[in-house]
C-alpha positions in Angstrom: 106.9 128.6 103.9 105.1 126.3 102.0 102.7 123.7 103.5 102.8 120.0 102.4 99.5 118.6 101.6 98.0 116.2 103.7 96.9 112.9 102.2 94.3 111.0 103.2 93.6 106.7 102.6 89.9 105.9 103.3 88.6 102.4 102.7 85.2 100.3 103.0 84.3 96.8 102.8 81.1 97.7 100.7 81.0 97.4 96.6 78.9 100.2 96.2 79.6 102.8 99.2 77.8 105.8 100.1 80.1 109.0 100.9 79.4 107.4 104.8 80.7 104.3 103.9 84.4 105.3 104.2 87.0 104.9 107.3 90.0 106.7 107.6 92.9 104.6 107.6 95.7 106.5 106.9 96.3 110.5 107.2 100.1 111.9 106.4 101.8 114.0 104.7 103.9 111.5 103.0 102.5 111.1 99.4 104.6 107.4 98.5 103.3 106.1 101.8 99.1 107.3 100.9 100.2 106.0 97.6 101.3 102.3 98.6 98.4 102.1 101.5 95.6 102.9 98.9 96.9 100.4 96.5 97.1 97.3 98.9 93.8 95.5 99.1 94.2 94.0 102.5 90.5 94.3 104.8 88.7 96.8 102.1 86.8 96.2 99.3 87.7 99.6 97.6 90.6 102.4 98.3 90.1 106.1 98.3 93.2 108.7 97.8 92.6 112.5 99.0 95.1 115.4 98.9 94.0 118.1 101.4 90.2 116.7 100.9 90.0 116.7 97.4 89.3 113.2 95.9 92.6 112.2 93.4 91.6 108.4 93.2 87.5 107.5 93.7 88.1 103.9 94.1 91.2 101.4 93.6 
């Protein structure tokens, strides 16, 4: 049985973040729902994407 990664959407409100910086806002499994939540902009200054904690996008 194969697992589905787990995606992760951080954000921060700072234009130059330290890896503390970043709050979850989004964990599922879903990978076109993480992708549309880490491109909209709304409350953040940057986006972060993670698939089963590895970083796929640094900052959008």
């Amino acid at each position: 049985m194969n697992q589905q990664p787990t995606y992760r959407v951080y954000g921060t409100t700072l234009s130059g973040p330290a890896e503390r910086d970043w709050e979850l806002i989004l964990e599922t499994t879903d990978a076109a729902q993480a992708t549309q939540a880490v491109h909209e902009t709304e409350g953040t200054f940057w986006r972060r994407l993670t698939e089963d904690d590895t970083v796929v996008l640094p900052r959008v």
